[in-house]
N, C-alpha and C positions, 0 to 999 in steps of 0.2 A: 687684945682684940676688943674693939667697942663693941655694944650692942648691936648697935647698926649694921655691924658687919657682919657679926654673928646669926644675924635676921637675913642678912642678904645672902651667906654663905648655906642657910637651912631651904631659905627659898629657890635655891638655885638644885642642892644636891638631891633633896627627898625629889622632886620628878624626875632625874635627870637619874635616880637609882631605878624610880619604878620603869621606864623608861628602858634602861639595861636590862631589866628583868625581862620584860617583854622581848627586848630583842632576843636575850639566851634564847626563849622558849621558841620565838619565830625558827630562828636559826638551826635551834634543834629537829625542830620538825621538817623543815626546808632542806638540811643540810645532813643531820644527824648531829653525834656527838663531837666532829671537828668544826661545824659551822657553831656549837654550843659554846667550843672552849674559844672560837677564834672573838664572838660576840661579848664572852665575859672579860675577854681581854681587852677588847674595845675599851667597853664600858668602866674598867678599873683604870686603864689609862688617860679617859677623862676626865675620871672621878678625878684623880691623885693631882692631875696636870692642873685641873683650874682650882681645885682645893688649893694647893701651894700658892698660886698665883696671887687669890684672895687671901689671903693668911699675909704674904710678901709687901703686897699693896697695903694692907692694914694696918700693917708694920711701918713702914715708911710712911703712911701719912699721918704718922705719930712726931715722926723727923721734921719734915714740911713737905708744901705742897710740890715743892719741884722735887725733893726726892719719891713722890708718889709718881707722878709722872715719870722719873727713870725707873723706878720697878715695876711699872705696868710694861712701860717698852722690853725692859729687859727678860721678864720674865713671860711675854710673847715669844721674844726674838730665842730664849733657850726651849721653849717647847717647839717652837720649830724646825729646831736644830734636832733637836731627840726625836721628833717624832722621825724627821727622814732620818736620824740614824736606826731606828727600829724597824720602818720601812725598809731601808736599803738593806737592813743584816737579817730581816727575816719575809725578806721579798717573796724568796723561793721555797721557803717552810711547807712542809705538806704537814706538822704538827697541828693546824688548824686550817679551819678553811680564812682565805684572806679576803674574798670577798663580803664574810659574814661579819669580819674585824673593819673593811675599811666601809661598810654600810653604816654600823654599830657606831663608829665614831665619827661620821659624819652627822648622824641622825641624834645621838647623846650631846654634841656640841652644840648642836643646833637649837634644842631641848635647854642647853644649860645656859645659852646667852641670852634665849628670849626670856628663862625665866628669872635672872639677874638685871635682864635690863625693868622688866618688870618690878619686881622689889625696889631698886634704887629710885623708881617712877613713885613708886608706895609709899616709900617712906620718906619721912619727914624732916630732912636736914637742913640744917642753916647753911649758908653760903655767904653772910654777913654775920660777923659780930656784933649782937647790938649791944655788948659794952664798949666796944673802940672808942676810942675818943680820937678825933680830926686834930691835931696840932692847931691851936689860932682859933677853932672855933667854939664856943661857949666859955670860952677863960677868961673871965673877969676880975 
């Protein structure tokens, strides 16, 4: 993992923990202790979901740029596969409350794109090589 991504990955998760935190404690209060566990559950499956994601993509744009672009898609297209299978298999759960899970992860996602897309705004990457040399141009 580069720096860059390890700056992007820090700027994204510390809010996006405190963030979970607050929600537990909303929830608990709102809810009690199954609005507590359903908001921590939220918040860890954010966490993990876009942790991997960025880890994945980091990965791949070690490969090249078009295998980062198939692990962004891909690894969209499997978190939304997992999340409705988690939805669908624990729709009816009274183990937590699901309104305080499907708030928690609306509101942690939310939290974690703006402050990713942030970071990536912040910092300071190149998108041009400037050792490339042009083929034909300056060869003498």
């Amino acid at each position: 993992m580069q720096a860059n991504d390890v700056r992007v990955l820090k700027s994204a998760a510390i809010p996006t923990l405190a963030v979970g935190v607050v929600a537990v404690v909303v929830a608990l209060l709102a809810a009690g202790g199954k609005g507590a566990l359903g908001a921590g559950i939220g918040a860890l499956l954010v966490g993990i979901f876009f942790s991997i994601s960025v880890v994945a993509v980091s990965y791949a744009a070690r490969v090249s740029p078009q295998m980062m672009a198939i692990a962004a898609m891909l690894s969209y297209l499997v978190k939304v596969v997992v999340i409705m299978l988690v939805l669908s298999a624990f729709g009816d759960t009274t183990a937590w409350n699901s309104r305080a899970f499907a708030w928690t992860v609306v509101v942690c996602t939310l939290v974690w794109t703006g402050f990713e897309v942030r970071a990536f705004i912040k910092t300071k990457m190149l998108y041009v090589d400037p050792e490339a040399r042009v083929p034909g141009k300056g060869d003498s």
